[in-house]
N, CA and C atoms as an extended XYZ file, in Angstrom:
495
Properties=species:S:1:pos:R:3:atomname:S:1:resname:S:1:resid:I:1 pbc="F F F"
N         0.822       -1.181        0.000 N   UNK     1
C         0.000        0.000        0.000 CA  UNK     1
C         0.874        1.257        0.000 C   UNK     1
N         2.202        1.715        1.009 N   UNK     2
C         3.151        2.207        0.747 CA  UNK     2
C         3.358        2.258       -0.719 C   UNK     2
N         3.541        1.589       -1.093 N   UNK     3
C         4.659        1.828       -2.663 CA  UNK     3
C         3.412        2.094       -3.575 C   UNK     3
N         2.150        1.835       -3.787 N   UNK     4
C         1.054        2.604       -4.307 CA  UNK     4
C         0.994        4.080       -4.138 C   UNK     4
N         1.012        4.307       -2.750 N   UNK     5
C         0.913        5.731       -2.493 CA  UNK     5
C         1.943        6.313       -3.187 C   UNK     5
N         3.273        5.948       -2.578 N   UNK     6
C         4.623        6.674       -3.182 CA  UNK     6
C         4.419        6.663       -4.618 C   UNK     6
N         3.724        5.741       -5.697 N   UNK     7
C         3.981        5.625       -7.287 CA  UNK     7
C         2.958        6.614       -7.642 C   UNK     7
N         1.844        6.587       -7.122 N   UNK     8
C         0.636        8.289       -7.417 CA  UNK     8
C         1.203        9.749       -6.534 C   UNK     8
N         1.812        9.803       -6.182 N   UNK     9
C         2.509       10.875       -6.080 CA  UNK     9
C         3.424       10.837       -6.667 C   UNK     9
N         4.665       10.510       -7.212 N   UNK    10
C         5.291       10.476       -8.113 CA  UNK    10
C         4.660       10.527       -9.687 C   UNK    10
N         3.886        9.703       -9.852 N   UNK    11
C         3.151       10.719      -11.094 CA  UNK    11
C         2.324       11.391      -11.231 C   UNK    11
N         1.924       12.043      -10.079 N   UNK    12
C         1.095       13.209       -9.787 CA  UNK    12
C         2.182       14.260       -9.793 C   UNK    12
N         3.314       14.102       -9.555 N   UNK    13
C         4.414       15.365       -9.559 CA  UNK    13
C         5.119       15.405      -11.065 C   UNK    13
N         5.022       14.171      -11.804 N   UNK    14
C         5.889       14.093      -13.138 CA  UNK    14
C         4.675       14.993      -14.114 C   UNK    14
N         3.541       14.701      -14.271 N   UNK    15
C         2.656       14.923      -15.050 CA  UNK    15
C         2.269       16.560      -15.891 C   UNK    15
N         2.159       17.351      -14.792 N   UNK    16
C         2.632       18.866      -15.006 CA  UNK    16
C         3.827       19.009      -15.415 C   UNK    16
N         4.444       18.387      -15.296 N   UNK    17
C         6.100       18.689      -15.706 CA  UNK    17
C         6.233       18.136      -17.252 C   UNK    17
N         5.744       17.337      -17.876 N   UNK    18
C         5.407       16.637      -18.763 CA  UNK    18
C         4.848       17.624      -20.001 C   UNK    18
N         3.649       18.018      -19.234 N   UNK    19
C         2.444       18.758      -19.989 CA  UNK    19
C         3.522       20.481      -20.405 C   UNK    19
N         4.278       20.475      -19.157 N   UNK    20
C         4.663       21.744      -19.386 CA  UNK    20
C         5.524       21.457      -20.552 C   UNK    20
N         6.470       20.554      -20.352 N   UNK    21
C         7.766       20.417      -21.652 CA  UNK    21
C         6.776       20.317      -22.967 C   UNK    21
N         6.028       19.319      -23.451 N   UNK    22
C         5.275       19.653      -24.462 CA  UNK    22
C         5.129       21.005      -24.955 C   UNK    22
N         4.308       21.777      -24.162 N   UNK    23
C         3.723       23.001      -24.685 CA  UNK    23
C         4.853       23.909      -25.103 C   UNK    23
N         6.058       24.131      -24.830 N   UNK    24
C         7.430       24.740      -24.783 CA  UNK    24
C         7.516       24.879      -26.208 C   UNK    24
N         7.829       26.012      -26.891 N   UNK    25
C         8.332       26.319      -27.637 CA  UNK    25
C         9.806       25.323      -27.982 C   UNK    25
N         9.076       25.106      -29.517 N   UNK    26
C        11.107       24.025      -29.960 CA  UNK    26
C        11.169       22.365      -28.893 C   UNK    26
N        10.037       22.215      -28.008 N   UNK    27
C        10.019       21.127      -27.195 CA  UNK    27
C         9.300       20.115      -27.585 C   UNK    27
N         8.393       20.348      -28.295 N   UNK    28
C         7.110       19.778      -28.918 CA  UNK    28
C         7.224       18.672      -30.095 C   UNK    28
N         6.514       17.913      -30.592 N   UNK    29
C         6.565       17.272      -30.845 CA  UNK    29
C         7.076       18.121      -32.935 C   UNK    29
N         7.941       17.063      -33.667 N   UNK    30
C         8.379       17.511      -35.238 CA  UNK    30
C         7.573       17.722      -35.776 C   UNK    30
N         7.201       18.751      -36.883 N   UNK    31
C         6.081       19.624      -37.453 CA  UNK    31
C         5.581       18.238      -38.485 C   UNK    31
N         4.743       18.343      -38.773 N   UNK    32
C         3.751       17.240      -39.219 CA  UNK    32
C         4.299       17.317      -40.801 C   UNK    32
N         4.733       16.064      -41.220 N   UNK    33
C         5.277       15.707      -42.633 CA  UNK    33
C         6.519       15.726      -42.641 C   UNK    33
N         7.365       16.134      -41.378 N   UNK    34
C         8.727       15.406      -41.310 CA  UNK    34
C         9.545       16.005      -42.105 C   UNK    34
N         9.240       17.447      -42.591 N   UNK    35
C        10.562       18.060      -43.596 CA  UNK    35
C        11.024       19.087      -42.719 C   UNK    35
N        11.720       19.839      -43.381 N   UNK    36
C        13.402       20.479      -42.405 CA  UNK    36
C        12.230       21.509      -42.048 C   UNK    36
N        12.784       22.212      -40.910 N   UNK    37
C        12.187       23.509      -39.960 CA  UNK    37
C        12.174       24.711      -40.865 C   UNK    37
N        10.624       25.535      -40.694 N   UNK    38
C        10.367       26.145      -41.551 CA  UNK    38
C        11.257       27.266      -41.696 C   UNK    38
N        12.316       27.396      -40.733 N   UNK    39
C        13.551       28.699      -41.352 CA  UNK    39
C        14.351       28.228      -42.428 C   UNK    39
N        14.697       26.613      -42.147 N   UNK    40
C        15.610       25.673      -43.139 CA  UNK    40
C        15.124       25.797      -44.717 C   UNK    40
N        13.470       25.660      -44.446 N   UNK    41
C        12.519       25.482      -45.588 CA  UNK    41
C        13.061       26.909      -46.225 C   UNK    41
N        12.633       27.723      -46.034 N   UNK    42
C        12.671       29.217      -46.437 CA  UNK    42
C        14.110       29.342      -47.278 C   UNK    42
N        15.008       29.383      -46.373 N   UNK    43
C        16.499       29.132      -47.029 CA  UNK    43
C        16.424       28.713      -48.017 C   UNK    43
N        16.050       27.311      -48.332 N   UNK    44
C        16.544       26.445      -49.530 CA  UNK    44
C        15.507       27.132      -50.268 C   UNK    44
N        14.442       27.857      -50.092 N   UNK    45
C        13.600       28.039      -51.161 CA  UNK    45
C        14.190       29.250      -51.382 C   UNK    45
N        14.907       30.253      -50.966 N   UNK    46
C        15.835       31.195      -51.508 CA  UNK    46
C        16.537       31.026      -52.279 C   UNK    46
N        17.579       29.884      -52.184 N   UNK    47
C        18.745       29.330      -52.611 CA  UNK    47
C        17.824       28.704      -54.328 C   UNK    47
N        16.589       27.966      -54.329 N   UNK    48
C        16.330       27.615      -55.613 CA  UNK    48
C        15.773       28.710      -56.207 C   UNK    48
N        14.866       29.604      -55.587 N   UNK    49
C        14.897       30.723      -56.453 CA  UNK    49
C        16.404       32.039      -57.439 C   UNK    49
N        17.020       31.412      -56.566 N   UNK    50
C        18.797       32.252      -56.911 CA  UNK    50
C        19.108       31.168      -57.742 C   UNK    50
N        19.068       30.196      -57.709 N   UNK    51
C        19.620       29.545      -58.989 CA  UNK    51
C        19.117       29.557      -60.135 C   UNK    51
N        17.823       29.953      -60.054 N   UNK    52
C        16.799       29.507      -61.273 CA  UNK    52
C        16.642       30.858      -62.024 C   UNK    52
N        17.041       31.612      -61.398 N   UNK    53
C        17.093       33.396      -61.210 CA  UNK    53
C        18.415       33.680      -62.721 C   UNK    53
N        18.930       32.701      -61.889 N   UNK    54
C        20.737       33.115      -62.387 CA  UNK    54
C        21.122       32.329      -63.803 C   UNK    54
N        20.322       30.927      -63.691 N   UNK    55
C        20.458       30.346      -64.947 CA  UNK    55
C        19.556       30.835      -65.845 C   UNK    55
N        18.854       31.477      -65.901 N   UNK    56
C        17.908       31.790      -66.415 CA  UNK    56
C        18.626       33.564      -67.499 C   UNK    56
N        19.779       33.883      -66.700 N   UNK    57
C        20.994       35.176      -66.907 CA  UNK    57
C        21.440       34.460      -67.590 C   UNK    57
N        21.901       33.060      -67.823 N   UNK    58
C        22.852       32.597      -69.027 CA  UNK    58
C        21.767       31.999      -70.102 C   UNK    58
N        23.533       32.387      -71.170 N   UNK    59
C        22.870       31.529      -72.347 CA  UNK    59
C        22.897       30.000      -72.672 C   UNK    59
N        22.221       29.126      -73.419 N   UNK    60
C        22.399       27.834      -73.594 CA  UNK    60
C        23.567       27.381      -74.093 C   UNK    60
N        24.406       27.754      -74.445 N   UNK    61
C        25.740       27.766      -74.244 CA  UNK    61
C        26.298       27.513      -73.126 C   UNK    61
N        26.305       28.713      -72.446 N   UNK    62
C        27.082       28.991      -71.006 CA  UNK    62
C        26.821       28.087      -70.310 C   UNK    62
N        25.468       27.318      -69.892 N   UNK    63
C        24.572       27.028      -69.210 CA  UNK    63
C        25.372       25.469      -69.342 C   UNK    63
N        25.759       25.093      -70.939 N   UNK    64
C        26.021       23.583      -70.914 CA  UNK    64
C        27.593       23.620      -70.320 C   UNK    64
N        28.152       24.956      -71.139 N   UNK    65
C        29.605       24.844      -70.835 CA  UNK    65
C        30.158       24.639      -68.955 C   UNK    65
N        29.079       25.549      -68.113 N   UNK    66
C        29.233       25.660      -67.047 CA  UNK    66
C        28.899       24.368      -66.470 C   UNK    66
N        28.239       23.523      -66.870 N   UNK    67
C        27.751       22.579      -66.528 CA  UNK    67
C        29.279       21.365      -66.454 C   UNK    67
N        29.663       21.457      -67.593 N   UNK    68
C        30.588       20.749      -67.999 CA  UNK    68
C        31.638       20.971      -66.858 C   UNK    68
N        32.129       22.044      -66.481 N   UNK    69
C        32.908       22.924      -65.632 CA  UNK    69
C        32.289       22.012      -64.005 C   UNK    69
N        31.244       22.131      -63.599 N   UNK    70
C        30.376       21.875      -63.035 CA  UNK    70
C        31.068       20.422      -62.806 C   UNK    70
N        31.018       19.060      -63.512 N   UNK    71
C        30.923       18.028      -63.644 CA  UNK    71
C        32.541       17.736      -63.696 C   UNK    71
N        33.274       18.546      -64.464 N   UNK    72
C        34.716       18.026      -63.955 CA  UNK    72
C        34.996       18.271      -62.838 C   UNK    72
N        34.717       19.971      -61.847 N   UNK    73
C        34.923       19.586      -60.445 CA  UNK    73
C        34.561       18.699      -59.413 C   UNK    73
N        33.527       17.950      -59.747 N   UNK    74
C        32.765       16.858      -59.254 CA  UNK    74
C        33.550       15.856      -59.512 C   UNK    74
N        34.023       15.308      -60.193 N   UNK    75
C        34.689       14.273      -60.934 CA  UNK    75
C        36.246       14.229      -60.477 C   UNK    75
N        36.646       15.283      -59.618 N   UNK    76
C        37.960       15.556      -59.355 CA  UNK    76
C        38.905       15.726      -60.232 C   UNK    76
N        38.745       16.045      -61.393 N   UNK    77
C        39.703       16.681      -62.354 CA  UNK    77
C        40.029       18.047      -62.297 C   UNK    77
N        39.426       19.169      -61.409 N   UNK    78
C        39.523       20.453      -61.497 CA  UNK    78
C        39.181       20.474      -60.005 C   UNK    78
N        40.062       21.518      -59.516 N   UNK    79
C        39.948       22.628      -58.094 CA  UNK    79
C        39.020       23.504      -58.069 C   UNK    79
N        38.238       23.297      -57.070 N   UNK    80
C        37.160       24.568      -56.938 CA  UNK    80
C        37.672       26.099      -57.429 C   UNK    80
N        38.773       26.201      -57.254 N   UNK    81
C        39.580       27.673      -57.704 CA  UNK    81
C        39.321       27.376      -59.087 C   UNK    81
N        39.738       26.400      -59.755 N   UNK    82
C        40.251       26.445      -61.299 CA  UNK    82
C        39.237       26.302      -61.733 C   UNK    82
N        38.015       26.061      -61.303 N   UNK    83
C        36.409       25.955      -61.784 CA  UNK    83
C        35.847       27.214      -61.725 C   UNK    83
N        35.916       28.023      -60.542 N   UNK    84
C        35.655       29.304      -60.240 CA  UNK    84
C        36.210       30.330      -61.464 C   UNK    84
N        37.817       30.229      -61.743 N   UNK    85
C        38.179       30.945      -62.764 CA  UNK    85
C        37.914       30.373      -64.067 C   UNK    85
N        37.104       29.498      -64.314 N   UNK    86
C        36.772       29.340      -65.686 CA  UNK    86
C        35.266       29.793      -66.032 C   UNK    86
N        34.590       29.538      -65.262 N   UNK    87
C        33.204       30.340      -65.033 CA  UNK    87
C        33.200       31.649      -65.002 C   UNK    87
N        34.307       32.364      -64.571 N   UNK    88
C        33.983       33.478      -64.470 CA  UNK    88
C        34.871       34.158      -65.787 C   UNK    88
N        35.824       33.455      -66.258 N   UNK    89
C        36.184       33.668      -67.770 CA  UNK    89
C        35.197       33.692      -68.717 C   UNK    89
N        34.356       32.938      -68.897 N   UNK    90
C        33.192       32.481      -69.209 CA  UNK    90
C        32.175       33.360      -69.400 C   UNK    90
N        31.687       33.518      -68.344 N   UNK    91
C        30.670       35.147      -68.076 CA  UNK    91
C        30.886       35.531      -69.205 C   UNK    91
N        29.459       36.340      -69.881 N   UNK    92
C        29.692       37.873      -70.041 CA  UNK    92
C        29.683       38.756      -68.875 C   UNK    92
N        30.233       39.933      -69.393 N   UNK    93
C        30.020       41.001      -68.346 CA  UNK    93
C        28.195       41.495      -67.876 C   UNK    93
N        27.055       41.365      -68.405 N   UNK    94
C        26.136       41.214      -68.636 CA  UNK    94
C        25.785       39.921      -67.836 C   UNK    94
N        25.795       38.884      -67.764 N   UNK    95
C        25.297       37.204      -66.971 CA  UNK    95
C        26.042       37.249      -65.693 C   UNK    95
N        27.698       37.963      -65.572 N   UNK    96
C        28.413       38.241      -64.190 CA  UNK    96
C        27.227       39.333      -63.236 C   UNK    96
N        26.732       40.715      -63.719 N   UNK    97
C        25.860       41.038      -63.113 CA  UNK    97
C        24.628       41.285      -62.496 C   UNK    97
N        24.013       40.081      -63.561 N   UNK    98
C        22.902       39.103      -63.170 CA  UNK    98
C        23.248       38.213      -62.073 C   UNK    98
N        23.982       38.002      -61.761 N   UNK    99
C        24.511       36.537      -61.024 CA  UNK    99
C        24.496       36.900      -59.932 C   UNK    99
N        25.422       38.671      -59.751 N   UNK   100
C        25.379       39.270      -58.836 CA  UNK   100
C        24.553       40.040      -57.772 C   UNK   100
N        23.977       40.335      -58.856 N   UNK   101
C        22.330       40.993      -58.079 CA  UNK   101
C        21.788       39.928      -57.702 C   UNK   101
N        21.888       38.766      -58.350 N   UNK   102
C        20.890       37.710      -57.366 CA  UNK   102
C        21.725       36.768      -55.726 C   UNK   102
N        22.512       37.268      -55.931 N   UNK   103
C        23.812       37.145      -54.866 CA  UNK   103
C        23.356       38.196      -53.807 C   UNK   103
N        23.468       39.230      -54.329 N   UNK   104
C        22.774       40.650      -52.958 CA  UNK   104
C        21.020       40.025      -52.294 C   UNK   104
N        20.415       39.611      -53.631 N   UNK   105
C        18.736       39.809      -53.457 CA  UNK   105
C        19.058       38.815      -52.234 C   UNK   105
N        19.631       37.751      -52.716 N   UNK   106
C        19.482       36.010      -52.014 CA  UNK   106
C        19.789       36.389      -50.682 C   UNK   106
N        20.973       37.440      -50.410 N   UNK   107
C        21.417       37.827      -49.012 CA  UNK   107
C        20.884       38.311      -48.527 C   UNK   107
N        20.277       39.341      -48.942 N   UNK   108
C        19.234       40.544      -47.798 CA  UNK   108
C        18.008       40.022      -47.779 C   UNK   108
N        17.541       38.728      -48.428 N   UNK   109
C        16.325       37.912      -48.169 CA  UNK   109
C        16.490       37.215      -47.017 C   UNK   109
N        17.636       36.206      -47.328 N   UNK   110
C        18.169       35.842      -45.667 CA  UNK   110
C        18.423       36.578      -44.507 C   UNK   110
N        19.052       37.599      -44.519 N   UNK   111
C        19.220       38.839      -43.668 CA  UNK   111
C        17.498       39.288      -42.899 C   UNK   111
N        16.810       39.453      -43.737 N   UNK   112
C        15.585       39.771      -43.517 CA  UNK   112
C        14.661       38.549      -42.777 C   UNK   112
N        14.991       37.142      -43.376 N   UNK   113
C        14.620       36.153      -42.658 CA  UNK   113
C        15.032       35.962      -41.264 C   UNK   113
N        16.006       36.486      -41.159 N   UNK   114
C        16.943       36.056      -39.989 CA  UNK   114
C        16.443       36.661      -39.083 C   UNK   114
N        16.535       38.383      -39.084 N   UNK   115
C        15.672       38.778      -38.117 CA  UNK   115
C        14.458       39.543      -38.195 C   UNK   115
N        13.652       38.473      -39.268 N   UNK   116
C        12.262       38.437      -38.690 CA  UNK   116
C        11.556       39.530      -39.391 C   UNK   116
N        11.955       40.697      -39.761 N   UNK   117
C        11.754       41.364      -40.778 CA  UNK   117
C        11.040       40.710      -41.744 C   UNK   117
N         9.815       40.809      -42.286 N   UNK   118
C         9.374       40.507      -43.615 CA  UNK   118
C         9.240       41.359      -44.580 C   UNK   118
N         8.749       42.472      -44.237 N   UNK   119
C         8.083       43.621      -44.871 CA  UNK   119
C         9.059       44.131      -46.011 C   UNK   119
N        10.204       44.152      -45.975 N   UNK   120
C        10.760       44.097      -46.835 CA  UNK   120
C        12.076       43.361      -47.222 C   UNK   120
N        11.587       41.974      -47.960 N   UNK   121
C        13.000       41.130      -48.040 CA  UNK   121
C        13.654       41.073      -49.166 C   UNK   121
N        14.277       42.640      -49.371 N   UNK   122
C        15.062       42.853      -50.498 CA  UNK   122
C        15.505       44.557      -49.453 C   UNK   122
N        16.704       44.178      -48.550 N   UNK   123
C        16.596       45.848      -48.182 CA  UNK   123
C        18.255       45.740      -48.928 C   UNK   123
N        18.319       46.984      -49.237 N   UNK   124
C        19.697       47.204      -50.054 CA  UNK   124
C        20.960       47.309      -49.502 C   UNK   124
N        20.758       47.717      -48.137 N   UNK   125
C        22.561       47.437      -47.521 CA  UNK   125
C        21.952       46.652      -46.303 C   UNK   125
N        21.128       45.288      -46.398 N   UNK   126
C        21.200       44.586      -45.347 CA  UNK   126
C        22.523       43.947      -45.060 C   UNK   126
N        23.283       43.464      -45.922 N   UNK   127
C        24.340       42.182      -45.571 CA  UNK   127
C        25.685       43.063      -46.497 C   UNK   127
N        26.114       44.037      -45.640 N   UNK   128
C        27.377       44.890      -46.546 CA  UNK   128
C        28.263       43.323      -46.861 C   UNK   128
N        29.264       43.928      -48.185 N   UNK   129
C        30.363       43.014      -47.887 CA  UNK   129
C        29.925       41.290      -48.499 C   UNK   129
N        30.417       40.578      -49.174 N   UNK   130
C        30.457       39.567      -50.047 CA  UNK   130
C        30.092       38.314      -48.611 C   UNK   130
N        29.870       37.222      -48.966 N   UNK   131
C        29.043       36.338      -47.837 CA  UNK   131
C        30.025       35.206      -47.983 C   UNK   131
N        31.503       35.227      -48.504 N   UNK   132
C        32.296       34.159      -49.062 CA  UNK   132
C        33.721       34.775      -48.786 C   UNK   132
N        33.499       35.758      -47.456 N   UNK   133
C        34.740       36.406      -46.898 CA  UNK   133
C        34.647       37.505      -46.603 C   UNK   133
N        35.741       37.930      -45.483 N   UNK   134
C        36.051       39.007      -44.991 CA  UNK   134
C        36.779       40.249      -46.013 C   UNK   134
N        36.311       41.255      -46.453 N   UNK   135
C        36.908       42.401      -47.177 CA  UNK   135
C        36.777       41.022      -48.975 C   UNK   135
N        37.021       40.271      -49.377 N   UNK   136
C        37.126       39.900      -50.395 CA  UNK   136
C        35.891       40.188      -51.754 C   UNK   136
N        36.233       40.503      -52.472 N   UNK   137
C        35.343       40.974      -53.443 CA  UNK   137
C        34.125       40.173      -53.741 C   UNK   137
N        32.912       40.527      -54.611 N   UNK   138
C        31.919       39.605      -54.790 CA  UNK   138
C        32.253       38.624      -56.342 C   UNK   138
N        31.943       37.788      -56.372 N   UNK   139
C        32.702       37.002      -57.243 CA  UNK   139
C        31.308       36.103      -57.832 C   UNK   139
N        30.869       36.328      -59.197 N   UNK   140
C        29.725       35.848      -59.728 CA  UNK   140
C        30.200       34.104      -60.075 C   UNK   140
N        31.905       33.482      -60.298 N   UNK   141
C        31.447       32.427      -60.538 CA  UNK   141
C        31.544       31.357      -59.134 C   UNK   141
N        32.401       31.901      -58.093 N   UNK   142
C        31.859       31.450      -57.069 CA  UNK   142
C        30.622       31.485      -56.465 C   UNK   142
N        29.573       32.316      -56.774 N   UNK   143
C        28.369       32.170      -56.335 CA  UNK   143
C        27.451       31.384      -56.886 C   UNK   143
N        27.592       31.238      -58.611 N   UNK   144
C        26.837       30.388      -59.367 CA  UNK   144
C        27.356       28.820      -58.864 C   UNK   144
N        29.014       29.057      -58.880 N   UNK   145
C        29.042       27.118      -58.349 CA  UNK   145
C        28.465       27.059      -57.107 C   UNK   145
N        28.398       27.686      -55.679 N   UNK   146
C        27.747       27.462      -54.968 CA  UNK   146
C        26.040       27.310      -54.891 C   UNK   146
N        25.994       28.165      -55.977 N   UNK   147
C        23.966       27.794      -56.386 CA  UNK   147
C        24.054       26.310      -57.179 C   UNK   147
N        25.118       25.655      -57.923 N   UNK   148
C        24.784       24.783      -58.969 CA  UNK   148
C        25.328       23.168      -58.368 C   UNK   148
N        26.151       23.496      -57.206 N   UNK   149
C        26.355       21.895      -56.372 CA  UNK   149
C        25.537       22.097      -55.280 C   UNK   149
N        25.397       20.858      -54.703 N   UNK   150
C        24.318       20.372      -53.631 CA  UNK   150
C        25.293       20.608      -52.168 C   UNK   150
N        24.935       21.289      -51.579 N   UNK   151
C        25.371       21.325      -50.287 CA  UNK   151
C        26.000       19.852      -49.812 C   UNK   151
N        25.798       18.716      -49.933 N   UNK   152
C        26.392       17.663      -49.673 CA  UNK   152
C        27.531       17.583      -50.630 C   UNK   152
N        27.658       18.000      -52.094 N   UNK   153
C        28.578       18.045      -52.756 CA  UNK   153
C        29.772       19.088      -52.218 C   UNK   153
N        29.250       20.381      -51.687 N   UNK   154
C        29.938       21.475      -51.119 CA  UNK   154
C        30.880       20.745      -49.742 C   UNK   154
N        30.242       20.216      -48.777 N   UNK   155
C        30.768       19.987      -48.214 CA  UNK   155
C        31.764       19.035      -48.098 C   UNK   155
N        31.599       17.885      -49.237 N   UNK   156
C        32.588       16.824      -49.518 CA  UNK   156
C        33.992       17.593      -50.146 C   UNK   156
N        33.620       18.847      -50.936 N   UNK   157
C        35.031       19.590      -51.459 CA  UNK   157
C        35.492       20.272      -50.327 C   UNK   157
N        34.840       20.888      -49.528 N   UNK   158
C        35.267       21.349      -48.225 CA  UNK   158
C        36.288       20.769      -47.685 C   UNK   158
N        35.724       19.208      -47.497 N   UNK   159
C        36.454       18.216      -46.812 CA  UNK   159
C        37.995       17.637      -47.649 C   UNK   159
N        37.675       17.940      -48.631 N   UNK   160
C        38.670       17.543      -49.385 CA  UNK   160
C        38.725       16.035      -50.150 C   UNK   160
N        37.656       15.784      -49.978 N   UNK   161
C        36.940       14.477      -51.107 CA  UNK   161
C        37.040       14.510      -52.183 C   UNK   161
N        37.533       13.771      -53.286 N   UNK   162
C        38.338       13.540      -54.278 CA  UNK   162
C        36.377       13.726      -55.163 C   UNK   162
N        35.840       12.551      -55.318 N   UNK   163
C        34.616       13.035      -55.703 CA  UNK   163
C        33.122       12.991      -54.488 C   UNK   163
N        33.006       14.171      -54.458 N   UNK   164
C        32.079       14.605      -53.701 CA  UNK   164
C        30.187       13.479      -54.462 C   UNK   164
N        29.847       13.153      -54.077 N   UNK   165
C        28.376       12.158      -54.277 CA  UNK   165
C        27.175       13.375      -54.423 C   UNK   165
């Protein structure tokens, strides 16, 4: 009879504590359909609008050649540098500042996501300064290879993976 009593008070004391963690903000149970958190969501839907933005700046040319460019750094025949400077050889001066403006838009959208700001997610000196370094210039074919490999691909060159999957 002891150890009855002691087990209903013990979950008479767990139970509120329970109910409270639930209700908690970020404590609760994964948003229904199991895809990434709606800031994650937002991001990547930035990131495909900037790509689709940017290919859409080249010509069918560029588009295959870069591709090609694209597929040997993948393949480990070319350095992210030596891919970067062929893309951006590549460019016209015209598709480099397409690339670029969608490089600023993509940033001060995030910038604006970040803190919460909606009202306007295009502000013009949200994110001074290039997003791929300190003082270093903005660079249209590093931004297109970063719109045109998969973040799992990015990070395997990061790592220094011969071919990134």
């Amino acid at each position: 009879m002891r150890y009855i009593l002691l087990a209903f008070a013990l979950v008479a004391a767990l139970v509120p504590a329970a109910a409270a963690a639930q209700t908690s903000p970020g404590l609760g149970p994964p948003p229904p359909g199991g895809g990434p958190p709606p800031d994650r969501a937002r991001f990547e839907q930035f990131r495909a609008d900037a790509k689709a933005n940017a290919l859409k700046a080249l010509s069918a040319d560029h588009q295959t050649n870069i591709q090609a460019i694209v597929n040997s750094l993948t393949a480990g025949s070319l350095t992210p540098r030596d891919a970067i400077a062929q893309i951006d050889a590549l460019l016209s001066p015209d598709e480099s500042k397409a690339i670029l403006d969608q490089e600023q838009k993509v940033r001060g959208a995030m910038v604006a996501a970040r803190d919460g700001s909606s009202t306007n997610p295009n502000p013009p000196a949200a994110a001074p300064g290039p997003s791929h370094g300190q003082g270093a210039k903005p660079d249209a074919g590093r931004f297109l290879l970063r719109l045109l490999l998969s973040p799992v691909q990015m990070r395997a060159l990061r790592n220094g993976q011969a071919k990134p999957q």
